[in-house]
ROZABA-906129 format. One record per residue (C-alpha): x, y, z; residue in one letter. Coordinates in steps of 0.5 Angstrom, whole numbers, plus 500, padded with zeros to 3 digits. Example, Ala and Ser with C-alpha at 12.3 -4.5 7.8 and 13.67 -1.06 7.14 Angstrom:
525491516A;527498514S;
This chain:
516491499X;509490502X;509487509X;505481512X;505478518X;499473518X;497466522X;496462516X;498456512X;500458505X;496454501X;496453494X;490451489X;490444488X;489444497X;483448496X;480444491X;481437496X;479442501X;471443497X;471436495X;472433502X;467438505X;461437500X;462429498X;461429507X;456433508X;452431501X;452438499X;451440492X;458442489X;456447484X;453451490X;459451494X;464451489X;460459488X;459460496X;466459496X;468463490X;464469494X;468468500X;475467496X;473475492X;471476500X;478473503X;483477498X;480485499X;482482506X;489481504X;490485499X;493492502X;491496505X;491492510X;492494518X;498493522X;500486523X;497484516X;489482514X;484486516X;484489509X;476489511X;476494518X;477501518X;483501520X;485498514X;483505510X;486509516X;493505514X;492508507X;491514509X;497513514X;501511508X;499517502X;501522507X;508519509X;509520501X;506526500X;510529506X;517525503X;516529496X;514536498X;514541504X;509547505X;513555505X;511556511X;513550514X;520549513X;525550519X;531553520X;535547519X;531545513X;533552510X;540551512X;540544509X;537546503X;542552503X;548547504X;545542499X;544547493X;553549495X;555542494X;552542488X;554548485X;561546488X;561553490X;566552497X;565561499X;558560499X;558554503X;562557509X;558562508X;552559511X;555554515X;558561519X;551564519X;548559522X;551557528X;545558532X;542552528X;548547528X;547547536X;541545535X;542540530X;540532531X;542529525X;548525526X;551526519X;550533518X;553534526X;560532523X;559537516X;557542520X;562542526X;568539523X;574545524X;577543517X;573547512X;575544506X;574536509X;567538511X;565541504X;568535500X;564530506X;558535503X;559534496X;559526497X;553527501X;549530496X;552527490X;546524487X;541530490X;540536485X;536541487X;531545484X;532552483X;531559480X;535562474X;538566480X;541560483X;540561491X;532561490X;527555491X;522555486X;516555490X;509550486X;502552487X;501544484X;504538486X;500533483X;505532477X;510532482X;506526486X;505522480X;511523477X;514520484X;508514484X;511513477X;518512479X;517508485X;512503482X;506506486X;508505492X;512507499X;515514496X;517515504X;521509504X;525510498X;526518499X;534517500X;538516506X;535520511X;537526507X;530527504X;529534506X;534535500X;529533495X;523536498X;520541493X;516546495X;509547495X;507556496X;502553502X;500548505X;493548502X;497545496X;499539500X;492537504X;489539496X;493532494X;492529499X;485529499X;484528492X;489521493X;485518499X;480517494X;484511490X;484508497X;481501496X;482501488X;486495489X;481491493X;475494489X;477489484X;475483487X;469486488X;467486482X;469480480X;464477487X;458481484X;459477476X;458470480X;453466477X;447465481X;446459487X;442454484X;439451491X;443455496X;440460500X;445465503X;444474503X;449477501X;455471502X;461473506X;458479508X;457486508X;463490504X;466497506X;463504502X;471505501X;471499497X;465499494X;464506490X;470504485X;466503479X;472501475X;471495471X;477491474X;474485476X;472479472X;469472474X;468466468X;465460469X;462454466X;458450470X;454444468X;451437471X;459434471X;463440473X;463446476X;470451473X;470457476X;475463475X;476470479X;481476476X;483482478X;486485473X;490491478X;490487484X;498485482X;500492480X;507493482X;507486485X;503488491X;500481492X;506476489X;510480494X;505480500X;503472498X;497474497X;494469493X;496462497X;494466503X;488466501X;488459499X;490457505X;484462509X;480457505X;482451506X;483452515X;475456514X;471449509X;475445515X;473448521X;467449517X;466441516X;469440522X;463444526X;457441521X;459434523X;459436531X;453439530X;450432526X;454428532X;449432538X;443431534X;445423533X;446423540X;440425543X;436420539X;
C-alpha cells in the first residue's frame, strides 16, 4: 500500500474543468491555450504525485523523492538476500534452526540449540527467546516447527548447507513479480525474514543489483513526461518550458509510455494524457493520485484567478 499524506482536496474532473472555464471566461483568455497550459502542469502535478515520492507524500519532483526510491530498492533487496560474509551468528543459528524444523529432524535441533548457547544470551527477537529458552525440549521444537511452517529453506543435497548465488537478479525479479512489484520489505514474513533470505557469495552480488534496479527509479513518473512532450503547440501563449524544469532521473527513460490525444478547433477544445504504466499494481488508485492532482489543479487556477484579479484591482485603483 503505498502512502500519502498530502494538504489537498481530491477533486474529480468535472471540478477542474469548472475551475478552467471560470478562470478563462474571467479573465478573457483564450480557452484553448490554457486548456494546453494546464495539460502541461497536470503531466507536471502527476510525476509529482506519483511514487517516488518524499516522506510525508508530494514532492515526487525533489531529490528527496529519488533518494526515497533509492530508500525503498534497497530495504527489498536486503529482505530477499544477505551476503556470506555478512551473516551473524544468530542468523547462522536461525537458519540452522529454521532448516531442523523443516526437516522434522528433532536431534539436530537440540543439537544446535546446545551449540549455541552463547548466541541465545544474546538473542533479541522475542519469539526465538522463548524457542530457544524453553526448559521443555519437545514444546520448543513443535513452537519451532509452527514458526517455520510456510518457510522452506534452500539447501544442497547434503541438507545442513545453504546454496550460496553469484546472481540474485532472478531472484529479485522473481520477488517483484510475487509481490505485484512493489514493498518486497513489507511482506517478507513476520519478522522471520532472515529465514527466507538467500544467500548471495559476496556482497559485491548484492551492491551489483542494487545498482542495476536504481536505474528503474522515475520509470513511472517518465510516463507523464512523455505525454507532456506530445501536447499540441500554444497557439498565442507565450510560456518556456511550462511547469518547469524536469529531473534527469525522470527524464533519461526513453520508453514511449506516455501518450496525449487531442482534438482542438474553434468551438472546442478535448484534450486527453495517458500513462500507460503510471497504475501498474495500482500504484496510483492506491495512492488517489488522479483526484489529488485534479484537486492541486483546481486550488492553483483559484489562486491563479484570485492573484490576476488582485493584481488588475491595484492597477484600477491607481488610475
Amino acid at each position: 500500500m503505498v502512502s500519502v499524506s498530502v494538504k489537498i482536496d481530491p477533486k474529480s474532473f468535472e471540478d477542474f474543468q469548472k475551475a478552467l472555464n471560470e478562470f478563462t471566461s474571467t479573465l478573457g483568455k483564450d480557452f484553448q491555450d490554457e486548456a494546453i497550459h494546464q495539460g502541461h502542469l497536470l503531466c507536471v502535478d502527476a510525476m509529482r504525485f506519483t511514487p517516488p515520492m518524499a516522506r510525508g507524500g508530494g514532492k515526487g519532483l525533489k531529490d528527496t523523492a529519488r533518494l526515497a526510491g533509492q530508500y525503498a530498492v534497497k530495504g527489498d533487496i536486503n529482505s530477499i538476500a544477505v551476503s556470506a560474509n555478512k551473516r551473524s551468528a544468530a542468523f547462522l543459528m536461525y537458519r540452522k534452526l529454521g532448516n531442523a524444523a523443516f526437516r522434522n529432524d528433532q536431534s539436530y535441533f537440540y543439537t544446535v540449540l546446545n551449540n549455541s548457547k552463547k548466541t541465545v544470551r544474546n538473542l533479541t527477537n522475542p519469539i526465538m527467546i522463548k524457542i530457544a529458552e524453553d526448559p521443555n525440549h519437545a514444546r520448543a521444537f513443535q513452537k519451532a516447527r509452527n514458526l517455520f511452517a510456510k518457510t522452506a529453506p534452500e539447501m544442497t543435497s547434503e541438507g545442513l548447507y545453504e546454496k550460496m548465488y553469484d546472481d540474485i537478479r532472478p531472484i529479485h525479479q522473481k520477488a517483484l513479480t510475487k509481490f505485484g512489484n512493489r514493498s518486497i520489505r513489507k511482506k517478507t514474513g513476520s519478522g522471520m525474514s532472515w529465514l527466507n533470505k538467500h544467500i548471495a557469495s559476496d556482497q559485491s552480488v548484492i551492491d551489483k543489483e542494487y545498482q542495476r534496479s536504481i536505474l528503474n527509479i522515475g520509470r513511472l513518473k517518465a510516463g507523464w513526461y512523455k505525454a507532456k512532450q506530445n501536447l499540441p503547440k500554444f497557439k498565442n501563449l507565450k510560456i518556456n518550458n511550462p511547469g518547469g524544469t524536469i529531473p534527469g532521473w525522470i527524464t533519461r527513460h526513453t520508453a514511449q509510455t506516455g501518450i496525449c490525444n487531442f482534438s482542438l478547433n474553434d468551438k472546442n477544445v478535448s484534450l486527453s494524457v495517458i500513462n500507460t504504466i503510471g497504475d501498474n499494481n495500482n500504484v496510483a488508485t492506491e495512492a488517489g493520485t488522479k483526484n489529488i492532482v485534479y484537486g492541486e489543479r483546481v486550488k492553483q487556477i483559484g489562486l491563479n484567478l484570485q492573484k490576476k484579479l488582485d493584481a488588475l484591482a491595484r492597477k484600477f485603483n491607481k488610475q
